[in-house]
C-alpha positions in Angstrom: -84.9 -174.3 -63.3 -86.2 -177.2 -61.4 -85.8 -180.7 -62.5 -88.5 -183.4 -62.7 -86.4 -186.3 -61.5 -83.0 -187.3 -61.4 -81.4 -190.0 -63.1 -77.8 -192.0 -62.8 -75.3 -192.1 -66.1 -71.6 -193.1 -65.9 -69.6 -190.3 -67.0 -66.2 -190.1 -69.2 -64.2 -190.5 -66.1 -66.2 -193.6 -64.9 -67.8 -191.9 -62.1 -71.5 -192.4 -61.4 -73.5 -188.8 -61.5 -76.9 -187.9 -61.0 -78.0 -186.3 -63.9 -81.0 -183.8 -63.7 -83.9 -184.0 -66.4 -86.3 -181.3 -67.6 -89.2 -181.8 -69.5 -89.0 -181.1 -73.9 -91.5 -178.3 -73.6 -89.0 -176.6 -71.4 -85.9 -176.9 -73.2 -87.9 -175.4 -76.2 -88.7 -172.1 -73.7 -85.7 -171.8 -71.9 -83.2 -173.5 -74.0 -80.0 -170.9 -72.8 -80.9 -171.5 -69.4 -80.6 -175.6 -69.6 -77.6 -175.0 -71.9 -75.8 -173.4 -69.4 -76.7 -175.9 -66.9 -75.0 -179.0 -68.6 -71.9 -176.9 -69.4 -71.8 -176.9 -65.4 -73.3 -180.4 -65.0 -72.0 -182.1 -68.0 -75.0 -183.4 -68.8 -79.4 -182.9 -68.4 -81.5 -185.3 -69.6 -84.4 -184.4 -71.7 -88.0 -186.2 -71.2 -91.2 -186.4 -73.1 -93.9 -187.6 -70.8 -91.7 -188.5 -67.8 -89.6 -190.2 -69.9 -86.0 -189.7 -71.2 -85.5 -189.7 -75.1 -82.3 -187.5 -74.9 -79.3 -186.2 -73.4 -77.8 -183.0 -73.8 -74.1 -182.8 -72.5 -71.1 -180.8 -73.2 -68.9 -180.5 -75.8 -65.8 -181.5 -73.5 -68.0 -184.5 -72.1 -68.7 -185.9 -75.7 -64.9 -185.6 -76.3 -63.8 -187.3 -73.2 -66.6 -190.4 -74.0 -66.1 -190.5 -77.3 -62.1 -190.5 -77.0 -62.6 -193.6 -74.3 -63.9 -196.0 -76.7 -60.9 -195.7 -79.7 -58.5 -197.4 -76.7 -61.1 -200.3 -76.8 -61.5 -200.6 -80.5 -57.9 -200.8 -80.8 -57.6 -203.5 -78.3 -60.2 -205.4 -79.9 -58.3 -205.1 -83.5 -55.1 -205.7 -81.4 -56.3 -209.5 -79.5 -58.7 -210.5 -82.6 -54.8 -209.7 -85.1 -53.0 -212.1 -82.5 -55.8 -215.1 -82.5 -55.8 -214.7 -86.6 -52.2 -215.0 -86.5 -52.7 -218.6 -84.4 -55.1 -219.7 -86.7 -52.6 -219.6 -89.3 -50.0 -221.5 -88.1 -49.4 -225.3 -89.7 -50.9 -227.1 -86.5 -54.4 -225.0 -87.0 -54.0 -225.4 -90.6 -54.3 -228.6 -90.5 -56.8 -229.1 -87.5 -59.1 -227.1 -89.6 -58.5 -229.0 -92.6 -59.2 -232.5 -90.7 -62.6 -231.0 -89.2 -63.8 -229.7 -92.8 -63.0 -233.1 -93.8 -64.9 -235.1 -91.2 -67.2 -237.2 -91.3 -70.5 -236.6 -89.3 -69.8 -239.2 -87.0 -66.4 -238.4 -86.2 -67.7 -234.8 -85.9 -70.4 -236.1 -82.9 -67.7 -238.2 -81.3 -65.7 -235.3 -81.3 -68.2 -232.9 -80.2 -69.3 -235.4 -77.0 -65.6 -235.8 -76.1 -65.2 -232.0 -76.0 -68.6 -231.5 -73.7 -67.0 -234.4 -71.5 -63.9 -232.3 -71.0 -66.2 -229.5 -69.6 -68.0 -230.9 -66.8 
């Protein structure tokens, strides 16, 4: 089986890979044949017109990518729980309740202070 082109992914283990891409018809006709190649490869990207719409990879590869992205989830509920927790202590509290209580001027006063600090 020949491929058309070859493309680049990043796979589970962060590696770059050239990934080789065959043409719908064919995986239609010879379906056992490119099966077998992205259990070797891990992965064969399937084009319409020259074009990738899909990617067929194997089962281990989909575990191992899918697996990677609960540790970031988690990481992002982890940091986001800690800056809720600072939000809610008195000092916030009451910062909060002095902006919600502003008045527009004060709020632009504040607002130009703060871009001030940035420069």
């Amino acid at each position: 089986m020949s491929a058309i082109s070859v493309l680049t992914f990043r796979n589970s283990r962060g590696d770059l890979v050239d990934v080789a891409s065959i043409a719908a018809t064919r995986v239609k006709n010879e379906f056992g044949v490119v099966l077998e190649q992205a259990l070797r490869g891990g992965a064969i990207a399937i084009t319409r017109h020259d074009t990738p719409k899909a990617v067929l990879i194997s089962y281990d590869e989909f575990q191992a990518l899918v697996k990677e992205r609960a540790p970031v989830l988690n990481d992002l509920r982890a940091e986001y729980d800690v800056l809720l927790a600072a939000m809610q202590t008195p000092k916030a509290r009451k910062g909060m309740e002095a902006a919600f209580n502003a008045t527009p001027a004060a709020l632009g006063k504040a607002a130009v202070k703060a871009a001030g600090k940035r420069r």
